[in-house]
C-alpha positions in Angstrom: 0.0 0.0 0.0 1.0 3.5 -1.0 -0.2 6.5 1.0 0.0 10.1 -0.1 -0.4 13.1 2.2 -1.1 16.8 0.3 -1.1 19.3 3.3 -3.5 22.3 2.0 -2.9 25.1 3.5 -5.7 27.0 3.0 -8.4 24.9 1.9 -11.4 24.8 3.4 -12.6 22.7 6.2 -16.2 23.1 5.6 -18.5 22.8 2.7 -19.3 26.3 2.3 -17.1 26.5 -1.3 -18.3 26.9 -5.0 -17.3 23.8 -7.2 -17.3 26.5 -10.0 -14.4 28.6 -7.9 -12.4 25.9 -6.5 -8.8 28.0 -6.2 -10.7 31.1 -4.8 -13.7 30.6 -2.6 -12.0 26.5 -1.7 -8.6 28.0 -0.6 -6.7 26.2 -3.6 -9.2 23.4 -3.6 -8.1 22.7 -7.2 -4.2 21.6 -6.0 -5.9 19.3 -3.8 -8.4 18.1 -6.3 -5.5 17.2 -8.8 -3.6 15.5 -6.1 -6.4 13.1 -5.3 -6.8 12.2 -9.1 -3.3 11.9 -9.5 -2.5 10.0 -6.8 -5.5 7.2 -7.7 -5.8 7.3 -11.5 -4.3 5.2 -14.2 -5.5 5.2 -17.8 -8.9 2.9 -17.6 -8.7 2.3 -14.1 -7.7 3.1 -10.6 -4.6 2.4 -8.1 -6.6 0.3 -5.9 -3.2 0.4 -3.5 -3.6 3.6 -2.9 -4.4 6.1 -0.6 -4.7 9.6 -0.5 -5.0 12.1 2.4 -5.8 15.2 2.3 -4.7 17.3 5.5 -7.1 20.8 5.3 -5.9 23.4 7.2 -8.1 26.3 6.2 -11.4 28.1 8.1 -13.3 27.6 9.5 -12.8 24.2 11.7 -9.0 23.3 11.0 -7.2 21.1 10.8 -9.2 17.9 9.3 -8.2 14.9 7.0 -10.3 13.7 4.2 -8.9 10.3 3.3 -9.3 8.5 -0.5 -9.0 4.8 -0.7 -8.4 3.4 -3.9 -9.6 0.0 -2.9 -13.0 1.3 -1.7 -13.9 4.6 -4.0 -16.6 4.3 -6.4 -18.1 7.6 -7.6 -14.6 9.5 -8.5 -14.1 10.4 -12.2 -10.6 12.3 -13.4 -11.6 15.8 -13.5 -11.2 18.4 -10.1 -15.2 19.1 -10.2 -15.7 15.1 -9.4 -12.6 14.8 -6.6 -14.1 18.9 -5.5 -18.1 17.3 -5.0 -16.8 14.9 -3.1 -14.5 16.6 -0.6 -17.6 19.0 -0.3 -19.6 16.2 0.8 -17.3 14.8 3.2 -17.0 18.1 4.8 -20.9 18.4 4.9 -21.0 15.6 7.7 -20.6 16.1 11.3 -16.9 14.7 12.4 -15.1 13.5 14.8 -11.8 12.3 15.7 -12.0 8.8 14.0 -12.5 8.9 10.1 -16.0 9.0 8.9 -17.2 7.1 5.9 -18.9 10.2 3.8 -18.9 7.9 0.3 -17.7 4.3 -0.8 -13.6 5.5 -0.3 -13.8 8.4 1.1 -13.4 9.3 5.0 -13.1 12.5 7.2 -12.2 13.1 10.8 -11.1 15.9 12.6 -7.2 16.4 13.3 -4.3 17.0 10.7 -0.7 16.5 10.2 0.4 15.5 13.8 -2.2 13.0 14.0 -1.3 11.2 10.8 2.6 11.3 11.5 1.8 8.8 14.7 -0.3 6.2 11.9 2.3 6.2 9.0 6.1 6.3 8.3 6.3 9.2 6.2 9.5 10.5 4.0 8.9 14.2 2.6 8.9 15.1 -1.4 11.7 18.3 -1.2 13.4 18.9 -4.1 16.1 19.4 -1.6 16.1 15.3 -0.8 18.0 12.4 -2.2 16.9 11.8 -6.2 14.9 8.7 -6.2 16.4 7.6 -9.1 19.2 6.6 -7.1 17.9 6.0 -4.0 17.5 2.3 -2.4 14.8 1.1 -0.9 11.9 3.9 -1.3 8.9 4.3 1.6 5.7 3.7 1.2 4.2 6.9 2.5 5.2 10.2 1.0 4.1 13.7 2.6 4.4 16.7 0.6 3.0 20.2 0.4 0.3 22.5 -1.9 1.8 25.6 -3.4 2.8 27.1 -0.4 6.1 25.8 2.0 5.8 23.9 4.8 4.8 26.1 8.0 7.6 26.4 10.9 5.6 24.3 12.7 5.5 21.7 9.9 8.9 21.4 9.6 9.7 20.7 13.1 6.8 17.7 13.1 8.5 16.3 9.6 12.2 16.9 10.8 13.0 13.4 11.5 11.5 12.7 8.2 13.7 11.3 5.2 13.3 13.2 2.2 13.1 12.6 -1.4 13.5 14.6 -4.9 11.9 13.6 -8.1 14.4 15.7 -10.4 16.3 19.0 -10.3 13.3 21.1 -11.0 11.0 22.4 -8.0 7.6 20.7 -9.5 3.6 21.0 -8.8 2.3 18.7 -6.4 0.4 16.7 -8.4 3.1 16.3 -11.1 6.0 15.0 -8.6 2.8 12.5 -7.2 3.2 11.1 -10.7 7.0 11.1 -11.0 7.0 8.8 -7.7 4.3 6.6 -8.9 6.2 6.3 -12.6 9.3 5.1 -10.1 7.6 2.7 -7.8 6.4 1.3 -11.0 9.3 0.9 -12.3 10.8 -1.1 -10.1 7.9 -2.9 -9.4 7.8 -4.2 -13.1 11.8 -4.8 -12.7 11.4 -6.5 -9.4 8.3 -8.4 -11.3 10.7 -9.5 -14.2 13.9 -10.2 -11.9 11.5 -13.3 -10.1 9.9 -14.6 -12.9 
């Protein structure tokens, strides 16, 4: 299994955005959007290995995670209105601090980053970190952040953290999601080949 955490600055943690306006009135809704559908789609079909979490850390009721399961979501097609309707939903429901099924796949609680760093073994995506290309053994949780830095506060929670680069090129969120995945592949399909 795979996990994916998008940190989103300032998205919104309630339901009270336009899926028409989804960078203004959703707090950069859109990077998030493109995240989830990154981290999930494949051409014809999903990443069922997958998960995706989105930590919101926008008004009004910050922070909350909206979790994506690959194995379990039904109703997601690859375009930011779908991945937007449904992150609207889950924020629509009353929460608490375990996750919440709001749809087939998809899961909010309240709580954010420091919460998730106890469940998972995260290594950041910096393009300040050792290339993956020539990295051993990769994790299988990644953390990395919208269009904005990490916050002081982030960095000292993600400190310990290892941290990876896709390239030499400081690249959107969603696009280095899809240079990991094109690497795990990789040597997924050599692995595959070398046991055959």
């Amino acid at each position: 299994m795979t996990s994916f955490a998008i940190i989103g600055h300032l998205a919104r943690t309630d339901g009270g955005f336009s899926l028409n306006d989804l960078p203004g009135s959703g707090g950069r809704m859109d990077v998030l959007c493109r995240c989830v559908n990154t981290s999930l789609f494949l051409s014809h079909d999903l990443r069922r290995d997958v998960d995706c979490y989105l930590v919101l850390c926008g008004e009004p009721a910050a922070p909350k995670t909206i979790r994506f399961s690959g194995n379990a979501v039904r109703s997601l097609s690859p375009d930011e209105r779908s991945a937007g309707a449904l992150i609207k939903k889950a924020l629509d429901i009353p929460t608490g601090s375990e996750f919440r099924e709001a749809a087939p796949g998809i899961s909010v609680r309240k709580g954010g980053l420091a919460r998730l760093m106890t469940e998972h073994t995260f290594a950041v995506l910096d393009e300040t970190g050792t290339d993956i290309r020539t990295a051993g053994q990769l994790p299988d949780a990644f953390i990395l952040s919208d269009h904005l830095n990490f916050t002081g506060d982030e960095e000292t929670l993600i400190a310990m953290c290892p941290r990876y680069s896709v390239g030499p090129a400081c690249l959107h969120a969603d696009h280095t999601i899809t240079v990991v995945h094109n690497e795990l592949d990789r040597r997924k399909a050599q692995w595959t080949s070398m046991n055959r």
